[in-house]
C-alpha positions as CSV (number, residue, x, y, z in Angstrom):
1,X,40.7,6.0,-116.9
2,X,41.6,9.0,-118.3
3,X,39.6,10.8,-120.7
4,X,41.4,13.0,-123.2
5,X,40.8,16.4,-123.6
6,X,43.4,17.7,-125.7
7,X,41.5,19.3,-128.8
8,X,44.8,18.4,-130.9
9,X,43.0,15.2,-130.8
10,X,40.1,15.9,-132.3
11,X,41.5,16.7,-135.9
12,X,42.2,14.3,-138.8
13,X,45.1,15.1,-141.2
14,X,44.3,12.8,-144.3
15,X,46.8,11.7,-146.6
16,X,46.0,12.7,-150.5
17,X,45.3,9.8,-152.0
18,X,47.8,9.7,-155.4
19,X,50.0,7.0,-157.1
20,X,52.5,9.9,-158.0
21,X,53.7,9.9,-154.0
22,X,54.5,7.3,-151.6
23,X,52.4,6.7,-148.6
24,X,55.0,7.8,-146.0
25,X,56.4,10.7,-147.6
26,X,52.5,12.2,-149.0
27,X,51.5,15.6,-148.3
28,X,48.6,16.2,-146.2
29,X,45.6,18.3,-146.1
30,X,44.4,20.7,-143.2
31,X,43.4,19.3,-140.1
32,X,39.5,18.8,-139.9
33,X,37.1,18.9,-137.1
34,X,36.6,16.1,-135.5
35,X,33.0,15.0,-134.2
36,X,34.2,11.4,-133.1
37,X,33.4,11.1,-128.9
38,X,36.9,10.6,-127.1
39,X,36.9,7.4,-125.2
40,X,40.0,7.1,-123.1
41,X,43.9,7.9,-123.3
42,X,46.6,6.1,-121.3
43,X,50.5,5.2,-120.5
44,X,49.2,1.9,-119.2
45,X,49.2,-1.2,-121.2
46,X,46.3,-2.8,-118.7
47,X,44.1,0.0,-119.1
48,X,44.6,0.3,-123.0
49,X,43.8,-3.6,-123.4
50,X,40.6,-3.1,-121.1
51,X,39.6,0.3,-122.8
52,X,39.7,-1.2,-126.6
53,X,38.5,-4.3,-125.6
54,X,35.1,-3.0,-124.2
55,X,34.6,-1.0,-127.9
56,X,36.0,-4.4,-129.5
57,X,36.9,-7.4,-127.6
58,X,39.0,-9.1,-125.2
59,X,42.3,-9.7,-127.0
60,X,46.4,-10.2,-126.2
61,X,48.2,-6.9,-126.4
62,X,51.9,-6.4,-126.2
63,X,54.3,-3.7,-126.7
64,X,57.6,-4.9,-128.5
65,X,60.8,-2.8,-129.3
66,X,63.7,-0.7,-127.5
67,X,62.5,2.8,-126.3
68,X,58.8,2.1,-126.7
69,X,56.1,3.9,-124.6
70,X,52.2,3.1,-124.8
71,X,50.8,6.5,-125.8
72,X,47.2,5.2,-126.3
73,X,44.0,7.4,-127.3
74,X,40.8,5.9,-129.1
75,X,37.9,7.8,-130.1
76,X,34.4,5.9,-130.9
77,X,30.7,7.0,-132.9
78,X,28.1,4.0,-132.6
79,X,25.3,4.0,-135.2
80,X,23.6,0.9,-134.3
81,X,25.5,-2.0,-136.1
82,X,28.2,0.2,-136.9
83,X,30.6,2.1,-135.5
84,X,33.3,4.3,-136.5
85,X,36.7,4.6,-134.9
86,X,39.8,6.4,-134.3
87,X,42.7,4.0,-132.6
88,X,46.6,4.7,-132.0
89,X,48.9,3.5,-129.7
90,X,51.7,5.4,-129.9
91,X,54.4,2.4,-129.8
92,X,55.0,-0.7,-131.3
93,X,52.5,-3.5,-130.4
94,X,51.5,-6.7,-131.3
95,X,48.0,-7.2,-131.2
96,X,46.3,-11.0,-130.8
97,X,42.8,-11.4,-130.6
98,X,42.8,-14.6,-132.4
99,X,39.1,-14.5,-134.6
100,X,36.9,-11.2,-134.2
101,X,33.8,-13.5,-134.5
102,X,30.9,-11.0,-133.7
103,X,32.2,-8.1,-136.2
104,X,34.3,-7.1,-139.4
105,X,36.6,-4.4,-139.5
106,X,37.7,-2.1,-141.8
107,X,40.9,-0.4,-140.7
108,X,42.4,2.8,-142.6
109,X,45.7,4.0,-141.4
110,X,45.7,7.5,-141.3
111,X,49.4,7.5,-141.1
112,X,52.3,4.8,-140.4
113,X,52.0,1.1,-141.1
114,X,50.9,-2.0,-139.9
115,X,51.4,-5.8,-140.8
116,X,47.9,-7.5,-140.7
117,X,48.0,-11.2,-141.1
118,X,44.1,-12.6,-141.3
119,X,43.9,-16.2,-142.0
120,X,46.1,-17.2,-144.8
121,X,45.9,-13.8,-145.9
122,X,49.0,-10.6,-145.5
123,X,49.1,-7.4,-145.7
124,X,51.3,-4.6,-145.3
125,X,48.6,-1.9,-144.5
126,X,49.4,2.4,-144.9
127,X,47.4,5.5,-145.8
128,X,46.9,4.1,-149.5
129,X,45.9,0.6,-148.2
130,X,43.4,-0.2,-146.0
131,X,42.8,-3.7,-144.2
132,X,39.4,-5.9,-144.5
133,X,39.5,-8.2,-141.3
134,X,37.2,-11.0,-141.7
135,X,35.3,-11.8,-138.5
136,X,35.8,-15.7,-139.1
137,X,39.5,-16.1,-139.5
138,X,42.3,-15.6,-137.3
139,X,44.1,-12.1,-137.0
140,X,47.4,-11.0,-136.1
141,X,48.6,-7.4,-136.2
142,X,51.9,-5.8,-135.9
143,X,51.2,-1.7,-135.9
144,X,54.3,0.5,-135.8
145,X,54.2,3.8,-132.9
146,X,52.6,6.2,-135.7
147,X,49.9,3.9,-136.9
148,X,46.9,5.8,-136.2
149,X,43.7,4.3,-138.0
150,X,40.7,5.5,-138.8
151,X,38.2,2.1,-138.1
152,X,34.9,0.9,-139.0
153,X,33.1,-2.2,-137.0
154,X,30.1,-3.5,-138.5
155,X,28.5,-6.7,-137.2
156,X,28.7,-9.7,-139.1
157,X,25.2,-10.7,-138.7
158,X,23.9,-7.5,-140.5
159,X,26.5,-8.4,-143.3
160,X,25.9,-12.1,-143.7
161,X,21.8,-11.6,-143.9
162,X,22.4,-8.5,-146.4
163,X,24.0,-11.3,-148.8
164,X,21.7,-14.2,-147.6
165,X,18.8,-11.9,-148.5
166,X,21.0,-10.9,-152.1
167,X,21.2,-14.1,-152.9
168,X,17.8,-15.7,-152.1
169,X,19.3,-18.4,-149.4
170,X,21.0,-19.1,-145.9
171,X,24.8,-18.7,-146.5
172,X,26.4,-22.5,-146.9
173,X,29.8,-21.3,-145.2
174,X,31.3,-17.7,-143.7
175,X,31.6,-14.7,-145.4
176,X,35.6,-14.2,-146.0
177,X,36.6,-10.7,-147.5
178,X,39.9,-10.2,-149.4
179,X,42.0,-8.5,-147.1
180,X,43.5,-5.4,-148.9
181,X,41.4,-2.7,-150.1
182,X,43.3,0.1,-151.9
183,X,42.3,3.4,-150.9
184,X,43.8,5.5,-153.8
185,X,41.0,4.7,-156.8
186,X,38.0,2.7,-157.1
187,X,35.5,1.5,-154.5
188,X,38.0,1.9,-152.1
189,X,38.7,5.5,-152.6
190,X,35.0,6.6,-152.6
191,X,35.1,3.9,-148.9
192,X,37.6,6.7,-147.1
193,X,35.9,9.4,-148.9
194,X,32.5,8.6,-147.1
195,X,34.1,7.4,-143.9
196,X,35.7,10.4,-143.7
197,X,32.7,12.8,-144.1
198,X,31.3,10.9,-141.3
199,X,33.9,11.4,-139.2
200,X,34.2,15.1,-139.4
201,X,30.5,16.2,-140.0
202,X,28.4,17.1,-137.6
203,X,25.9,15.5,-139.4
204,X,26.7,12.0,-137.7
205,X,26.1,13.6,-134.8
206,X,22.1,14.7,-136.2
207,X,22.2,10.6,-137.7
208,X,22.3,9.5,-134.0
209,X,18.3,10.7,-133.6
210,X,16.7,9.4,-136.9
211,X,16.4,5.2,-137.2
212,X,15.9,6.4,-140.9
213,X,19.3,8.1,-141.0
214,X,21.2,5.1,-139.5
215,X,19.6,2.8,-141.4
216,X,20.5,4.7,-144.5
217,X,24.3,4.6,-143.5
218,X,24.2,1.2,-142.6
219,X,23.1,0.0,-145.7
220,X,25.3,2.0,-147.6
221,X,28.6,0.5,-145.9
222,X,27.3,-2.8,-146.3
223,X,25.9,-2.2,-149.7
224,X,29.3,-1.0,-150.9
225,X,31.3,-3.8,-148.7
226,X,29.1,-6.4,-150.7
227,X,29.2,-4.9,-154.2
228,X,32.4,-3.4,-154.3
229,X,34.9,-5.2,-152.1
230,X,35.8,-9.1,-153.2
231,X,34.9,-12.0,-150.8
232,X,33.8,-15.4,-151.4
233,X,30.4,-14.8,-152.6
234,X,31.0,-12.2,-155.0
235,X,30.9,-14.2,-157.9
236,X,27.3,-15.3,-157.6
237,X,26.2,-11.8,-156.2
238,X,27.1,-10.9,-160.0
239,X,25.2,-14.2,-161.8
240,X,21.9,-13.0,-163.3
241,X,19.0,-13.5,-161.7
242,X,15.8,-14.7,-163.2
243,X,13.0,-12.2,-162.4
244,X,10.9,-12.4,-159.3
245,X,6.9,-13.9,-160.9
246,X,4.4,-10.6,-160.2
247,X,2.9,-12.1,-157.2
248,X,6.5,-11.3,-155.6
249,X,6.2,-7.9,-156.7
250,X,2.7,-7.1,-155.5
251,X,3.5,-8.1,-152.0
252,X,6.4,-6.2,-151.5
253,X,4.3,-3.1,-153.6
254,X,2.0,-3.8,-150.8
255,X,4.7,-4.1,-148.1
256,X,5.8,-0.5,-149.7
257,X,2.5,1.1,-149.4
258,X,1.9,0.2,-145.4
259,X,5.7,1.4,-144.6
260,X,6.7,3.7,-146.5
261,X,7.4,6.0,-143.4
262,X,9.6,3.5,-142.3
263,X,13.2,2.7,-143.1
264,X,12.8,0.1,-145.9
265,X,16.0,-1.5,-147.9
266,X,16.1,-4.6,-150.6
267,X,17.1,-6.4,-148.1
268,X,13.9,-6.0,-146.1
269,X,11.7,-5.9,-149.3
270,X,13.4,-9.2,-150.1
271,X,12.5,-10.6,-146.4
272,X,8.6,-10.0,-146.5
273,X,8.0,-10.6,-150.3
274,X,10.3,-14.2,-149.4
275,X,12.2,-14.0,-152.5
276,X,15.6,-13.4,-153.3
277,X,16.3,-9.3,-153.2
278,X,18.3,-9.9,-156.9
279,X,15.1,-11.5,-158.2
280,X,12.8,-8.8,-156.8
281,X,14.6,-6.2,-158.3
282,X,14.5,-7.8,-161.9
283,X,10.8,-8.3,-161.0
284,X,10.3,-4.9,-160.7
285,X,11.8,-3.7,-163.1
286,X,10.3,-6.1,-165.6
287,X,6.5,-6.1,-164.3
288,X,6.4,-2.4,-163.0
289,X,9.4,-0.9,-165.2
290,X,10.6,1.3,-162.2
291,X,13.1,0.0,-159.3
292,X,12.2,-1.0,-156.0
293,X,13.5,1.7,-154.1
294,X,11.8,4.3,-157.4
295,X,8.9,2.6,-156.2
296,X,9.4,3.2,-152.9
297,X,10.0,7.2,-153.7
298,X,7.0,7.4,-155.4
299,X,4.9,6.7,-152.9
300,X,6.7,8.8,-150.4
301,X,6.4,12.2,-152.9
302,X,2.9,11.4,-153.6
303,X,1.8,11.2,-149.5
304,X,4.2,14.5,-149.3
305,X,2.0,16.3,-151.8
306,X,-1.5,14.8,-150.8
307,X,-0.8,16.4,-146.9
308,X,0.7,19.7,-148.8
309,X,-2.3,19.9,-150.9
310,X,-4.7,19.1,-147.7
311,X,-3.0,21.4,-145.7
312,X,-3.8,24.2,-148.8
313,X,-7.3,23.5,-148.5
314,X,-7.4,24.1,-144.8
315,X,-5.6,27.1,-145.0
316,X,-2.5,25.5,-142.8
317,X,1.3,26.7,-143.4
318,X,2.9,23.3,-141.8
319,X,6.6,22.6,-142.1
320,X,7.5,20.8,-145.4
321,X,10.7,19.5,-143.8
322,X,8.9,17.6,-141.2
323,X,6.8,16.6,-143.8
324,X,8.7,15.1,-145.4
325,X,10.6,13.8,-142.8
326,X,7.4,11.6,-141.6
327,X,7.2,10.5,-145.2
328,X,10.6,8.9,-145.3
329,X,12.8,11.5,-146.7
330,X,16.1,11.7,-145.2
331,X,18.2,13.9,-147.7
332,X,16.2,16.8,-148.2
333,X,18.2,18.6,-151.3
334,X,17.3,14.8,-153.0
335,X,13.8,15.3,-152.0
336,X,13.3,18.8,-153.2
337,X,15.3,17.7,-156.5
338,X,12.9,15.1,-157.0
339,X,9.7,16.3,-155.9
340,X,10.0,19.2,-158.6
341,X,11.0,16.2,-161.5
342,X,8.2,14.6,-160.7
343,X,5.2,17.3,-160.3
344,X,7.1,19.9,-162.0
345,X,6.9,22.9,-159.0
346,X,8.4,23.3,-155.8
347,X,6.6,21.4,-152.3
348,X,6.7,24.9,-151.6
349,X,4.5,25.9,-154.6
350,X,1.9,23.2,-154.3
351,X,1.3,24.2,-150.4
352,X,0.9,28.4,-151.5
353,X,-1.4,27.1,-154.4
């Protein structure tokens, strides 16, 4: 296998996302960094089958068209149950790998086309239109020699318990998403503007060593996925939901209190107070008048400031960022932000006294 080492192929020209001009004739921005880990390129169409499968899965691929040669390259970023990919194939192909079954995928064409047909679903996918590719349902794919995508995998288990927890039960039947997502307003566009920042910041690089970090980026793809992107559970994801009684809310305040140096979500809040994460949240809010996850900053700040105002008393200088880091904290300008909202000085103020 050959592993590419061409830095031309490690930038990302990204389409401006407008109504005012047509996907294949849009202007494009600089060329950014690119931080995604090259993972093979190739002539051969073996070798490209074998190479994407072992990032995917085993599937049918077939090169169709006069003049057509496989000029393949795929780069690849895993963060746990996601993963985020750059895939092009530089010729026509067809690509077959009847259901995906373990994962979803969300596929952004950077530039040229493809024709995604996912169950009874079709769509004619370019820089303005992304594709949702249930894992459940069969896929086809036609992707013209200038398609190169920009991809997401998450696994469908993390998916189908994030709405099983939402909605307070085991899901009766799959979890089907609509297949087009439109990348030019909306949820959509705010999608391709995160996925992109990941894919050109070095910070997904620094994500790799925190389980807080990943977690956090996890549940913010599946969170927005869920919320923001239709499938056949959205409706009742938006019912109201009575509010959890307060013996719900005192074991996941308790829950809180033990963990709060851990990565905690709704979803896991929902799991050990054994109520629906929709009805917890009401709960909260009605009982306690503050969020779950406020909650859950709350605490952190006030363990923050009891070590900075211990370590004052002993006459220590420790690192705040670390700090806060053990506390929970994984964005640091949110922390600081809030940290002075809430005890009105800096950390740095209440550790110089």
């Amino acid at each position: 296998m050959n592993v590419r080492r061409n830095a031309t192929r490690h930038t990302l020209s990204l389409p401006q996302s407008t109504d005012a001009v047509a996907p294949e004739t849009a202007s494009v921005r600089p060329a950014l960094s690119w931080v995604l880990s090259p993972v093979f390129t190739s002539h051969d169409l073996d070798e490209t089958r074998h190479s994407v499968a072992r990032i995917f899965k085993p599937h049918d691929l077939t090169v169709y068209g006069p003049k057509q040669t496989l000029n393949a390259h795929m780069d690849h970023f895993a963060l746990g149950a996601v993963s985020i990919n750059r895939l092009c194939y530089g010729a026509n192909v067809v690509i077959e790998p009847d259901c995906l079954q373990d994962f979803l995928l969300v596929q952004m064409p950077m530039a040229g086309r493809a024709e995604i047909r996912c169950g009874a679903q079709f769509v004619e996918s370019h820089p303005l239109k992304a594709s949702v590719l249930t894992p459940s349902l069969p896929l086809h794919m036609r992707w013209e020699g200038e398609c190169d995508q920009l991809i997401v995998r998450i696994d469908r288990k993390v998916l189908e318990d994030a709405c099983s927890a939402r909605l307070g039960y085991a899901l009766p039947k799959a979890l089907e998403f609509e297949l087009g997502m439109p990348l030019d307003s909306g949820a959509g566009h705010a999608w391709k503007a995160f996925v992109e920042f990941l894919a050109v910041s070095p910070f997904l690089q620094s994500a790799q060593t925190s389980e807080l970090v990943l977690a956090h980026i996890e549940q913010l793809l599946v969170d927005t996925l869920l919320d923001q992107h239709p499938h056949n559970f959205s409706e009742l994801l938006r019912a109201p939901a009575e509010a959890a009684p307060v013996a719900y809310v005192q074991r996941a305040q308790e829950y809180i209190l033990a963990h709060s140096h851990e990565s905690i979500t709704m979803q896991t809040l929902a799991e050990q107070a054994a109520i629906s994460a929709r009805s917890l949240y009401n709960g909260f809010r009605q009982h306690r008048g503050i969020t779950p996850m406020a909650f859950l900053r709350l605490v952190r700040l006030q363990k923050v400031r009891d070590q900075l105002l211990q370590a004052r008393r002993e006459g220590r200088r420790p690192s705040i960022t670390q700090i806060a880091l053990d506390c929970g904290f994984v964005h640091l300008g949110h922390f600081s932000q809030a940290y002075r909202r809430q005890y009105n000085e800096t950390p740095t103020e209440t550790l110089m006294g």
